[in-house]
Backbone as ProteinMPNN parsed JSONL, in Angstrom:
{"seq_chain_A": "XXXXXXXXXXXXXXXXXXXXXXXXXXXXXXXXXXXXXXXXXXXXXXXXXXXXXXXXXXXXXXXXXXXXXXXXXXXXXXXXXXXXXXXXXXXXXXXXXXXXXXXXXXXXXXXXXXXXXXXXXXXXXXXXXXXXXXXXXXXXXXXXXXXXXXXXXXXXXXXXX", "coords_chain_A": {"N_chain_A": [[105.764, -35.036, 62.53], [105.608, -33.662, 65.638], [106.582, -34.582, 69.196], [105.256, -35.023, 72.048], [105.476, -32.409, 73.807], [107.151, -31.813, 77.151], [107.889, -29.579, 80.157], [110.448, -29.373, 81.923], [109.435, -30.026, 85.361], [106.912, -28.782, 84.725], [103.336, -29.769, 85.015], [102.243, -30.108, 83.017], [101.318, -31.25, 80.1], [102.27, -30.836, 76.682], [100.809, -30.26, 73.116], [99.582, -31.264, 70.082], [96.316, -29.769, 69.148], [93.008, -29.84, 68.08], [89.587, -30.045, 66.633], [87.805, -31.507, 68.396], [88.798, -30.282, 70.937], [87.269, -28.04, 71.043], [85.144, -27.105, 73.008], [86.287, -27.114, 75.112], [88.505, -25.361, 74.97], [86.954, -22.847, 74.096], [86.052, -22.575, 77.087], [88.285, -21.786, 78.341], [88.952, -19.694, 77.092], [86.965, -17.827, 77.884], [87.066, -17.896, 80.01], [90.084, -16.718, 80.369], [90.061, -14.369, 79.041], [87.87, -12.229, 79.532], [86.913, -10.264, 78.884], [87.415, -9.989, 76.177], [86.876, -11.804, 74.777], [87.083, -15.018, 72.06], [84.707, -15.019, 69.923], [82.308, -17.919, 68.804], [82.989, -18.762, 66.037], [85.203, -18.059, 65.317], [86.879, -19.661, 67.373], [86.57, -21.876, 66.012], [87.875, -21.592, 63.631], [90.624, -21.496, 64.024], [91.194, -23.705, 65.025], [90.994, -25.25, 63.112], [91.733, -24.237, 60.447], [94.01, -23.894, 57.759], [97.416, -23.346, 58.391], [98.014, -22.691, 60.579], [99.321, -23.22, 63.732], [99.004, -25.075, 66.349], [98.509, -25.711, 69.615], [98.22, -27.999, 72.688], [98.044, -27.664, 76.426], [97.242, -30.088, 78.522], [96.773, -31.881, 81.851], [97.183, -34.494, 83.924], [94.614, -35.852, 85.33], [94.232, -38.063, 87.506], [92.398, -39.827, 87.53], [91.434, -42.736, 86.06], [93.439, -42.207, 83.8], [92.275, -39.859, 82.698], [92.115, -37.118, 81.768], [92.523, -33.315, 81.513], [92.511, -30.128, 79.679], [94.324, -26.765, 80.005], [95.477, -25.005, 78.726], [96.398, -23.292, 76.214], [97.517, -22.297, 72.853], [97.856, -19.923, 69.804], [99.142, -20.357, 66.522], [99.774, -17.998, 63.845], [100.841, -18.765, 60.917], [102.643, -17.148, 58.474], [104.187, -17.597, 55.771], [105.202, -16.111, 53.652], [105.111, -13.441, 54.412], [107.594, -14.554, 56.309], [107.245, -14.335, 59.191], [105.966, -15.75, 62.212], [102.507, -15.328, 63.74], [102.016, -15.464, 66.819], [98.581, -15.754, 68.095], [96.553, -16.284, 69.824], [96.555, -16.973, 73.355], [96.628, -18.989, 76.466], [96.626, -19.796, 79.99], [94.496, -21.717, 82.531], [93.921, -19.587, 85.109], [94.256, -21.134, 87.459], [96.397, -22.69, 87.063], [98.607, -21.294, 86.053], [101.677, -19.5, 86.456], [103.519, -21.776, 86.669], [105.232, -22.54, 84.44], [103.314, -23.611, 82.365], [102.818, -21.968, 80.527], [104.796, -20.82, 79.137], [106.136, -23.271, 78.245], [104.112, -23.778, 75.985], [104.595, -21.817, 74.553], [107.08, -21.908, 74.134], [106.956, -24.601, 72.351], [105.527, -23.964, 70.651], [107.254, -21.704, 69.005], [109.034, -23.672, 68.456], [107.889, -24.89, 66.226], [106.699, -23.336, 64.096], [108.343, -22.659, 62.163], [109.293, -20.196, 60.924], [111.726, -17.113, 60.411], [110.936, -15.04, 62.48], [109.129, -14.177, 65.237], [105.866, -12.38, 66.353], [103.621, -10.832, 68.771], [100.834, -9.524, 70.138], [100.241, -8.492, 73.34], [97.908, -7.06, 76.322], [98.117, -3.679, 77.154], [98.337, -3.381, 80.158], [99.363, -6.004, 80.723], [101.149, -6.868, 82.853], [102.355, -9.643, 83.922], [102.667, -10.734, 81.604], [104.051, -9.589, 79.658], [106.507, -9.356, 81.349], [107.01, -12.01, 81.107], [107.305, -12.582, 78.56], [109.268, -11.274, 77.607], [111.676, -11.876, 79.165], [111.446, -14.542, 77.612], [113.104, -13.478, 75.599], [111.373, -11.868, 73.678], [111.141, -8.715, 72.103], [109.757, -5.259, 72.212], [108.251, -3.471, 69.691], [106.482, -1.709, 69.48], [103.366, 0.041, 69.61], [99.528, -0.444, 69.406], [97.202, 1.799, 69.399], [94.081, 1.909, 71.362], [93.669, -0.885, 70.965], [91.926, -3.262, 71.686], [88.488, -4.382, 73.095], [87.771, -2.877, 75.087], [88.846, -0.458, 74.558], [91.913, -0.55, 75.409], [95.067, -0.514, 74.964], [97.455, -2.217, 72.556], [100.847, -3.968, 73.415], [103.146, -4.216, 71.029], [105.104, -7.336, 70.113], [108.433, -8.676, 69.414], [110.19, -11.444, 68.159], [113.624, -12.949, 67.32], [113.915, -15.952, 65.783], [115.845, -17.415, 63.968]], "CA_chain_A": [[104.987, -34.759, 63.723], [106.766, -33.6, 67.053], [106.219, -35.497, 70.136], [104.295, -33.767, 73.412], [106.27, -32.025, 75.182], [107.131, -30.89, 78.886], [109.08, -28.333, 80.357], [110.829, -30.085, 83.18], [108.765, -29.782, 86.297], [105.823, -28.815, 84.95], [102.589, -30.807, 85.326], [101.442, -30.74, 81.904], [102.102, -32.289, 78.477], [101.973, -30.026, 75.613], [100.649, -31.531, 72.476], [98.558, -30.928, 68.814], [94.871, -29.518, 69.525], [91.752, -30.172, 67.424], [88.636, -29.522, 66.863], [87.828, -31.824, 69.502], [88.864, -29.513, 72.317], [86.456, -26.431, 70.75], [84.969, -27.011, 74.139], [87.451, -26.648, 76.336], [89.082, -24.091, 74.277], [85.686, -21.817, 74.646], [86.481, -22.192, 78.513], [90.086, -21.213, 78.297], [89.182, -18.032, 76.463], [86.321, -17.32, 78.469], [88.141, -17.317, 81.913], [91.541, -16.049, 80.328], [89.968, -13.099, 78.338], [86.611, -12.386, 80.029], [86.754, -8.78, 78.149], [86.958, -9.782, 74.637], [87.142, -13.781, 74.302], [86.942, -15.011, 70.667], [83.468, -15.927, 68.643], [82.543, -19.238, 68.288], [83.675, -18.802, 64.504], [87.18, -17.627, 65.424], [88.053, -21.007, 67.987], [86.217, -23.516, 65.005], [88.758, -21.333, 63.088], [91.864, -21.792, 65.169], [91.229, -25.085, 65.434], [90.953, -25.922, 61.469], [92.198, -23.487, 59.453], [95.83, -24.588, 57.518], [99.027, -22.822, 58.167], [97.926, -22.514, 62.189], [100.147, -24.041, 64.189], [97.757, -25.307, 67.548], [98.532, -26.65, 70.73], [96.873, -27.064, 74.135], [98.539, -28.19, 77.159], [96.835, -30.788, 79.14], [97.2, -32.517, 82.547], [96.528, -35.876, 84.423], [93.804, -35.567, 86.736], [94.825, -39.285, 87.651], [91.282, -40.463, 87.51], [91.288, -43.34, 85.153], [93.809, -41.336, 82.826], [91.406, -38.153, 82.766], [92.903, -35.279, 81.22], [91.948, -31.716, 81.417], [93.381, -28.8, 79.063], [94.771, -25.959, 80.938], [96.042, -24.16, 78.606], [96.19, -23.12, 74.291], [98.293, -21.742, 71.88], [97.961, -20.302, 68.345], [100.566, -19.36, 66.171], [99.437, -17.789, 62.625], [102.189, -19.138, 60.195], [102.822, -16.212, 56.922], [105.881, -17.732, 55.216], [105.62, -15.254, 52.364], [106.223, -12.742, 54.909], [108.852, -14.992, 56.979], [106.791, -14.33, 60.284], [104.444, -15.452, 62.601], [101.486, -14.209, 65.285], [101.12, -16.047, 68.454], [97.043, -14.9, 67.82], [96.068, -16.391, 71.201], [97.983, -17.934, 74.535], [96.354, -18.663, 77.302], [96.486, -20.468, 80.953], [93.88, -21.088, 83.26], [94.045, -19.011, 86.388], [94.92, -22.134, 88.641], [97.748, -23.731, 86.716], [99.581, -20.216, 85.495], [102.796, -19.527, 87.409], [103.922, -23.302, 87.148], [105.837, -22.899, 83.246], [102.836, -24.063, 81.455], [102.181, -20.95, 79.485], [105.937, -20.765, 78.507], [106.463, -24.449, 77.511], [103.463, -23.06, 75.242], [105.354, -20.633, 73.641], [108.417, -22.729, 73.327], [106.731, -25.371, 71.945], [104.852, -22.924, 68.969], [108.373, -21.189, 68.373], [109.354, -24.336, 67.245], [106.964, -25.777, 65.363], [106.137, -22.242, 63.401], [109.155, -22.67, 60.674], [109.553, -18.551, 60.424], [112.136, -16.762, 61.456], [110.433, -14.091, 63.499], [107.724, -14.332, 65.399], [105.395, -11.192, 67.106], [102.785, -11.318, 69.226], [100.181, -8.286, 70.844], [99.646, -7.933, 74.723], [97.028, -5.663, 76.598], [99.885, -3.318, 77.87], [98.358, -3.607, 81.454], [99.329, -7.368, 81.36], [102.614, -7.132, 83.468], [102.957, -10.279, 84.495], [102.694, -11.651, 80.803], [104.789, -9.361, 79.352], [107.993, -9.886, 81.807], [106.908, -13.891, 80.698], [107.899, -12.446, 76.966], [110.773, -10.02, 77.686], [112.332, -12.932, 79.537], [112.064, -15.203, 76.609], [113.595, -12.989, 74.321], [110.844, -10.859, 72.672], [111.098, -7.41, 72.438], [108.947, -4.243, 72.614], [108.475, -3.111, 68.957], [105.559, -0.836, 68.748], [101.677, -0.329, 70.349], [98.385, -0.199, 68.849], [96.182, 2.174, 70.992], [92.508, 1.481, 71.003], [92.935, -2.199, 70.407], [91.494, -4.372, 72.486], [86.859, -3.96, 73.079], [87.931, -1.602, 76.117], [89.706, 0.703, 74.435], [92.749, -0.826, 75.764], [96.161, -0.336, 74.018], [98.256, -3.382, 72.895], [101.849, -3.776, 73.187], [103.219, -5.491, 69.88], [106.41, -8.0, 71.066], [108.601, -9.836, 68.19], [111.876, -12.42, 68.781], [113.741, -13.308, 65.49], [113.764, -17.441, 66.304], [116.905, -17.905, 63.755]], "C_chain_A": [[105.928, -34.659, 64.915], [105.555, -34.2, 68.041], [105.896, -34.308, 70.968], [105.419, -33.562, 73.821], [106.062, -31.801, 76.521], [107.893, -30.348, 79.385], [109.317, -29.464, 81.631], [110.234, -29.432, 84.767], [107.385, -29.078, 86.299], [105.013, -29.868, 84.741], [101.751, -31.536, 84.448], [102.279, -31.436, 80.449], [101.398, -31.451, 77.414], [102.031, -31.192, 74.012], [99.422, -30.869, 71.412], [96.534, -30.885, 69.656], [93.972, -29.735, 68.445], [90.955, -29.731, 67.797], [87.759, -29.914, 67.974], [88.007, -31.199, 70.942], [88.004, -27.978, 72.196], [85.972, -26.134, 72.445], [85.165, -26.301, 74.979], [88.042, -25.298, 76.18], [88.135, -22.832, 74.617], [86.093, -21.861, 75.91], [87.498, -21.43, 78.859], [89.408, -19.91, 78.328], [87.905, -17.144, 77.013], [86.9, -16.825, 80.007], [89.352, -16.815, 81.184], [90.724, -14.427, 79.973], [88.649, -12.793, 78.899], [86.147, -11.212, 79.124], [86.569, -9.236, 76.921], [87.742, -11.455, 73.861], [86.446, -13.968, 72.647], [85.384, -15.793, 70.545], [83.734, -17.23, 68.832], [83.496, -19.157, 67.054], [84.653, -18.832, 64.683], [87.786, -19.287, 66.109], [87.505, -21.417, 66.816], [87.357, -22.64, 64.072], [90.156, -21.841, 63.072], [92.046, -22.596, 65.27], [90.976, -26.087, 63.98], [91.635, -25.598, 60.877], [93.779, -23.978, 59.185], [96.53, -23.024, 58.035], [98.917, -21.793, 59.863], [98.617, -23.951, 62.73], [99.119, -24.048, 66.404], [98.046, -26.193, 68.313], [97.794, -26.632, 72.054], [98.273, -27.942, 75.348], [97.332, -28.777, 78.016], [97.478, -31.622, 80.823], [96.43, -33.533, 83.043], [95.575, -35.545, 85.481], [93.77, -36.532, 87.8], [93.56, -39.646, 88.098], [91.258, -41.074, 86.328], [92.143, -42.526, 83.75], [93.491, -40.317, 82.013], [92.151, -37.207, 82.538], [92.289, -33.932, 80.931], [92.997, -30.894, 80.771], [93.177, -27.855, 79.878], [94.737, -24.755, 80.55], [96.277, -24.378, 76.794], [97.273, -22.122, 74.16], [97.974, -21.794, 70.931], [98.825, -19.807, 67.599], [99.853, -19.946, 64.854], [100.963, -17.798, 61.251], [102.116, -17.775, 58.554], [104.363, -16.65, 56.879], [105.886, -16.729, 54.842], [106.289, -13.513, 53.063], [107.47, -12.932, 56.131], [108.37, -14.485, 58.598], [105.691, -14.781, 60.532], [103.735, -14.877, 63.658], [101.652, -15.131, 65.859], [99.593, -15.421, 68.562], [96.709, -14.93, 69.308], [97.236, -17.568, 71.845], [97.142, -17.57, 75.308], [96.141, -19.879, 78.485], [95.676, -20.58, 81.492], [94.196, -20.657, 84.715], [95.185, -19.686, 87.322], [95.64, -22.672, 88.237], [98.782, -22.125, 86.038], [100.601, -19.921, 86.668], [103.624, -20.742, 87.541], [105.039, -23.852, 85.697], [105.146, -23.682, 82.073], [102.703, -22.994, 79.926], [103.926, -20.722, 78.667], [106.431, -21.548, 77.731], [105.688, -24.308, 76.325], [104.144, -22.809, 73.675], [106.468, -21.199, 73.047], [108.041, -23.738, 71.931], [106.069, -24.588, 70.358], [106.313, -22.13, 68.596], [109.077, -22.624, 67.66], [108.388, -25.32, 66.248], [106.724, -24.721, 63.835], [106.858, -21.931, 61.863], [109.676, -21.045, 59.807], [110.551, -18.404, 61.292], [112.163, -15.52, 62.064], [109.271, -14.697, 63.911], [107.022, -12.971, 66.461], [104.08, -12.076, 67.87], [101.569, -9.673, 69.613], [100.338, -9.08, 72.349], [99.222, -7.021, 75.308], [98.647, -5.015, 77.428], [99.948, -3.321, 79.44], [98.778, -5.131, 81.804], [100.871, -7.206, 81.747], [103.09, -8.446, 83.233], [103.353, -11.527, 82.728], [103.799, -10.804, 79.871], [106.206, -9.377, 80.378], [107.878, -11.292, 81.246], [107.747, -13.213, 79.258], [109.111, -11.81, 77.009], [111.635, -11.158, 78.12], [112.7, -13.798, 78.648], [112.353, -14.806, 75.357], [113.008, -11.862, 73.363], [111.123, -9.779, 73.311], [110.105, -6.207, 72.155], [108.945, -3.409, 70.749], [107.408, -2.012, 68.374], [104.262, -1.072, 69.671], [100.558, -0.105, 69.084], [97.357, 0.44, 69.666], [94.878, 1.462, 69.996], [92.255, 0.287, 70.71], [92.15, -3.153, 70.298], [89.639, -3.277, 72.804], [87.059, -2.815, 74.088], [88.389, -0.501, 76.138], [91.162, 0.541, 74.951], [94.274, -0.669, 74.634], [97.248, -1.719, 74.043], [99.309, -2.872, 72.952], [102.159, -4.975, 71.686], [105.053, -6.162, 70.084], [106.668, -8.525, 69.639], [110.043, -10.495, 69.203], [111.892, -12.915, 67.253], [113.843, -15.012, 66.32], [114.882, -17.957, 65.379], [118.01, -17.092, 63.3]], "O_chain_A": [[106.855, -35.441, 65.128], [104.336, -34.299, 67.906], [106.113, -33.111, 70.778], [106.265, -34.389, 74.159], [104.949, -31.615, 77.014], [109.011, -30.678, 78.989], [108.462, -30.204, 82.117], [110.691, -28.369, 85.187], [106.755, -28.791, 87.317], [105.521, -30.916, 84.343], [101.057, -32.55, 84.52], [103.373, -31.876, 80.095], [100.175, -31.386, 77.29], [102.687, -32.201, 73.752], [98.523, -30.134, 71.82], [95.888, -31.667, 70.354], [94.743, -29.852, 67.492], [90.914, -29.096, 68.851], [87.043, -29.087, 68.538], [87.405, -31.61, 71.933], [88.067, -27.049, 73.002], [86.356, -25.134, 73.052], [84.645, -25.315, 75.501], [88.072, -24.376, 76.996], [88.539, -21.918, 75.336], [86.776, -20.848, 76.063], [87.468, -20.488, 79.651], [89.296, -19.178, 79.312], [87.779, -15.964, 76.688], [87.04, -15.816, 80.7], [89.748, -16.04, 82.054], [90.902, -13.466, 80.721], [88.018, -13.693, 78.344], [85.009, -11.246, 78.653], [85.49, -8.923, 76.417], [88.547, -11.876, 73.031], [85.561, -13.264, 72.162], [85.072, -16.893, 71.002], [84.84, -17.746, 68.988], [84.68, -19.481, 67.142], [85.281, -19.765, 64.183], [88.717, -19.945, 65.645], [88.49, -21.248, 66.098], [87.999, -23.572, 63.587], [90.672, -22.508, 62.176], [93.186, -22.824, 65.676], [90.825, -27.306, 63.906], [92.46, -26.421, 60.478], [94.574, -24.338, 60.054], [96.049, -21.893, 57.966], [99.452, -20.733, 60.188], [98.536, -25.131, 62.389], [98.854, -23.175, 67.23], [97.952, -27.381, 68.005], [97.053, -25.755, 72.498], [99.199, -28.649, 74.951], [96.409, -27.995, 78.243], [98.675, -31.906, 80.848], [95.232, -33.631, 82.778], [95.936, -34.932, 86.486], [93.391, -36.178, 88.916], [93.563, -39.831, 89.314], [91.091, -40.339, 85.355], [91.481, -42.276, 82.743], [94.062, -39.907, 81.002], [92.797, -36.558, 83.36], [91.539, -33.74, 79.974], [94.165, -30.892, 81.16], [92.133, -27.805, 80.529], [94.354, -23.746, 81.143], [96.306, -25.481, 76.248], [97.777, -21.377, 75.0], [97.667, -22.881, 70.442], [99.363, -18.758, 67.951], [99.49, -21.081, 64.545], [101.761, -16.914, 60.94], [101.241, -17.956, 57.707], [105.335, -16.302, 57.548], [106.579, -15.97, 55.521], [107.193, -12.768, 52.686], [108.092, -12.039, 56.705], [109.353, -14.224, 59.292], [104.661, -14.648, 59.87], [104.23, -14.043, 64.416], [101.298, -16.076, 65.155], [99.546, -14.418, 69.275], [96.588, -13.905, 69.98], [98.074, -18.371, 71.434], [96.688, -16.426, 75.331], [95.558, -20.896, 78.109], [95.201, -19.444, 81.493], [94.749, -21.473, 85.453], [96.273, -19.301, 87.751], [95.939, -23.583, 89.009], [99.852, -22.438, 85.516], [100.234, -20.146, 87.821], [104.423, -20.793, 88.476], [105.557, -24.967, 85.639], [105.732, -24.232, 81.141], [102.552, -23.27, 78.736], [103.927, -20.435, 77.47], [107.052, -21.201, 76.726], [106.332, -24.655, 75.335], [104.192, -23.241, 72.523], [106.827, -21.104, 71.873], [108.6, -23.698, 70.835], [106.347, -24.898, 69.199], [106.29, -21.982, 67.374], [109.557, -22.629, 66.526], [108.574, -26.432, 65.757], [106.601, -25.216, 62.715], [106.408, -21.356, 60.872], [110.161, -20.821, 58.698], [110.682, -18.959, 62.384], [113.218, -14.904, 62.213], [108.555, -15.479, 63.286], [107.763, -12.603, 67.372], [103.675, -13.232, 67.744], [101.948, -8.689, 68.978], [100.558, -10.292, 72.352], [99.813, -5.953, 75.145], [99.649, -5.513, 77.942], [101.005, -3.286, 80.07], [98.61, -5.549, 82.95], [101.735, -7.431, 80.899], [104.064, -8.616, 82.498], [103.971, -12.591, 82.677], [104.529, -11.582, 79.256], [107.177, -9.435, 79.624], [108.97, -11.72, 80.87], [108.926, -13.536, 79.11], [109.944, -12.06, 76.138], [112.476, -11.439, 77.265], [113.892, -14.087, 78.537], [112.079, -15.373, 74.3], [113.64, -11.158, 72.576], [111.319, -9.625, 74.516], [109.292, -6.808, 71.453], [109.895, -2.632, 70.654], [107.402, -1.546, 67.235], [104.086, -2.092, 70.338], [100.852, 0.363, 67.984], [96.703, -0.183, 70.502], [94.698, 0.936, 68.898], [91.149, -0.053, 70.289], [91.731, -3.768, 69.317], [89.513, -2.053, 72.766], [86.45, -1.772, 73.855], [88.479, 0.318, 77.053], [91.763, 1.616, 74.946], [94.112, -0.792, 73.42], [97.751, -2.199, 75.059], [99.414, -1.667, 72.719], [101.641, -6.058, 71.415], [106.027, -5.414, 70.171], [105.792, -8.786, 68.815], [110.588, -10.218, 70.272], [111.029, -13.16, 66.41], [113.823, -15.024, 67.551], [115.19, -19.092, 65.742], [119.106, -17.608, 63.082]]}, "name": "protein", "num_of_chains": 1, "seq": "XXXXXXXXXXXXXXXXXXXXXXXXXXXXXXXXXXXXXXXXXXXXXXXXXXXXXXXXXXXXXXXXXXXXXXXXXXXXXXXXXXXXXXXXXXXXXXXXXXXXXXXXXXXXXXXXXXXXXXXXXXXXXXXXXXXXXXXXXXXXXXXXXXXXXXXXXXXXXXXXX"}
């Protein structure tokens, strides 16, 4: 088991998610993705299913040691083909810009045990793809039509060894 992490100076503590946060998780992916947020089925998925690697980031609200999640990660583990997805990543609104959504990412690159890992992004998300180009992934292909809007992804990988 790895210990929570924190990126130095940010505010949260990254750390194993459960089914316990389905909740919260539904919030996340309702305010992150408002266009095409996942099914119930998919988070009780995400949040069970083996060979998912699942974190959330949380912070202190410093009311009686009150903690609120901020922020999720899933990373879909395929040894057999030696990669995995990042499926979903996401901050909310008011804590993004601060290195939560990156400590994220760090934190699922190592936990994931492959060595590649890809991801999709809508290709209008600028500010999340410089976040990926920065830490290494690169630009390996699109999928038009992917996303409920007709939107086109970008598909990102980073080899991790």
């Amino acid at each position: 088991m790895f210990p929570p992490l924190s990126k130095p100076g940010s505010p949260a503590v990254i750390e194993p998610a459960t089914w316990r946060d389905l909740n919260a998780l539904r919030h996340i992916e309702k305010v992150c993705f408002p266009k095409d947020s996942w099914p119930l089925w998919d988070l009780i998925g995400v949040l069970t299913l083996p060979n998912v690697v699942r974190l959330k980031a949380t912070i202190n609200l410093g009311q009686m040691d009150t903690t609120e999640m901020v922020g999720f990660i899933a990373g879909d583990v395929r040894e057999r083909e030696g990669l995995s997805w990042i499926a979903t990543v996401g901050v909310l609104p008011e804590y993004q810009r601060r290195g939560i959504g990156e400590a994220l990412i760090l934190a699922c690159e190592a936990r994931v045990g492959t060595p590649r890992i890809r991801l999709s992004v809508r290709i209008s998300n600028e500010g999340a793809i410089r976040l990926y180009l920065r830490l290494g992934y690169e630009k390996i292909g699109t999928w038009p039509d992917y996303y409920v809007d007709h939107e086109a992804a970008l598909v990102m990988e980073k080899f991790l060894a």
